[in-house]
N, C-alpha and C positions, 0 to 999 in steps of 0.2 A: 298809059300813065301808071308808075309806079309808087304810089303814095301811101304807106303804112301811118299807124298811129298804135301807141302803147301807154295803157295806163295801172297804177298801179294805187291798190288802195294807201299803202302803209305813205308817211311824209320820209320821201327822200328814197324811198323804195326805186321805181323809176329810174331815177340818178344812178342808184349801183347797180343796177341791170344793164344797161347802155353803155354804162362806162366798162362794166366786164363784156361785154358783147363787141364791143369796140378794139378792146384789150384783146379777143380772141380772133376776129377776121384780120387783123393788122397782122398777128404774128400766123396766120395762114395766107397771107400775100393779097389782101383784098387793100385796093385804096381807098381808104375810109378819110370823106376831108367832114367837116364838120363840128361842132362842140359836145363833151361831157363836162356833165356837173360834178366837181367834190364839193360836196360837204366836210366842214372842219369846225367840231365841238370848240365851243369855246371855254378854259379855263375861268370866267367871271361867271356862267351859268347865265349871259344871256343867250340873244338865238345865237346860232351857227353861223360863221361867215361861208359866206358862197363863192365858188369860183368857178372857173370855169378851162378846160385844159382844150386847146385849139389841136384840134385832130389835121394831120396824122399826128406829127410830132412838135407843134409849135407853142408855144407859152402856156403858162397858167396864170389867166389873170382875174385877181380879183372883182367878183360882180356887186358885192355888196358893199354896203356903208354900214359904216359903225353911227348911227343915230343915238347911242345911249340906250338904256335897259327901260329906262320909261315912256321911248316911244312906241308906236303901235303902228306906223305909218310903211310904207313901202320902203324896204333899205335897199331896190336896186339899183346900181351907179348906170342911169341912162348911158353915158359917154364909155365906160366899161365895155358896157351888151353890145355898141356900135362899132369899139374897137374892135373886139371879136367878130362881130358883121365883117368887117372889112376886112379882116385877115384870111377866114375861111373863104370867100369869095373869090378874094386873091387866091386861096390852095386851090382852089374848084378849075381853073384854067388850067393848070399843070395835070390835068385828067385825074379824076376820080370815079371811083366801083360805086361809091353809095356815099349820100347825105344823112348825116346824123345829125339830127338839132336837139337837145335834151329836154328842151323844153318851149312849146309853144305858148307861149306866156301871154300877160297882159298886155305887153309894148305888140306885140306880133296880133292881138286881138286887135289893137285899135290900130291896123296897118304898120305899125314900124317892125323893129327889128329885124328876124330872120326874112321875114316876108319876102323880100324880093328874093332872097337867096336860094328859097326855098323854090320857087315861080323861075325861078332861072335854071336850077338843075336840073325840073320838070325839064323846061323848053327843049335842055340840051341835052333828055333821055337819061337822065340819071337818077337811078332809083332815091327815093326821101323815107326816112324811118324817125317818126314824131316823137318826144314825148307829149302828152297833153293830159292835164288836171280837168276835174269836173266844173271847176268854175270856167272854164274857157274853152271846153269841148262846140257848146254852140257858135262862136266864133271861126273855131278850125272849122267845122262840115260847115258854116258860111263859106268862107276864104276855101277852101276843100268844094266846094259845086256837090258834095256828099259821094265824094268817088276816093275816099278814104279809106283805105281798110284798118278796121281795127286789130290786131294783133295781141292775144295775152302776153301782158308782161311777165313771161316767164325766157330761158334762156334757148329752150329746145326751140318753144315756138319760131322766135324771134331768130333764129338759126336756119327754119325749116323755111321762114319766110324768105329769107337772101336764098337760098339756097335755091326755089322755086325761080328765081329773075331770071336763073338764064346761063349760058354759056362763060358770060366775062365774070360770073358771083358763084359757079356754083365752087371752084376751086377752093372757094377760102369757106363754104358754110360745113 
């Protein structure tokens, strides 16, 4: 089993590492299905909206909700994250090199989101490269059986790592 994980202290650090590491196996010929996160500042100086761009080449759709600047609650669009479930899942049958999820989040801590997508790539031998924050690390090495490797979120590492898989990855690390 193939199962990486990368985490990164800074907020949103992660996101631009995966999303460049992603951006680099695609244009070296690796087929990368899975999601990266943009982040995108917002002109009112609340948080960020979040999105999410469906690897290889499929939409960018928005994950966040606009809640207003005096909430403090979760602005993820459940039916968004699901969209995206289902679209990359769908790209995963059309053969892919590697699973990207940007982020193994809340909804994937308490069994939804990527989770089965994630358990399916496994099944069908395809390597998985996580992100995963400190608040949800105990969740992943639960759902992970602890056969997780963790990887610095750096760009070489995360390069050195596909590139160790094997025969069908090492062309694009």
């Amino acid at each position: 089993m193939n199962l990486a994980y990368t985490m990164a202290p800074g907020r949103g650090d992660t996101d631009l590492i995966l999303f460049k590491l992603a951006t680099v196996l695609a244009a070296r010929g690796l087929r990368c299905c899975g999601t990266v996160q943009i982040n995108s500042e917002r002109g009112d100086t609340g948080p960020c909206d979040m999105d999410v761009r469906v690897l290889p080449d499929g939409p960018i759709l928005r994950i966040s909700q606009d809640l207003g600047r005096a909430s403090h609650g979760c602005r993820l669009d459940p039916a968004a994250l699901e969209t995206a479930v289902g679209l990359v899942s769908a790209s995963m049958g059309q053969g892919s090199d590697l699973l990207i999820v940007n982020k193994f989040g809340k909804h994937e801590a308490q069994g939804r989101g990527f989770r089965t997508v994630i358990a399916e790539a496994l099944s069908k031998g395809i390597p998985v490269l996580v992100g995963v924050n400190t608040l949800n690390l105990p969740a992943f090495e639960e759902f992970s059986g602890g056969l997780g490797r963790r990887v610095p979120c750096e760009s070489a590492a995360l390069a050195d790592w596909v590139a160790a898989l094997g025969p069908s990855c090492v062309h694009a690390a």
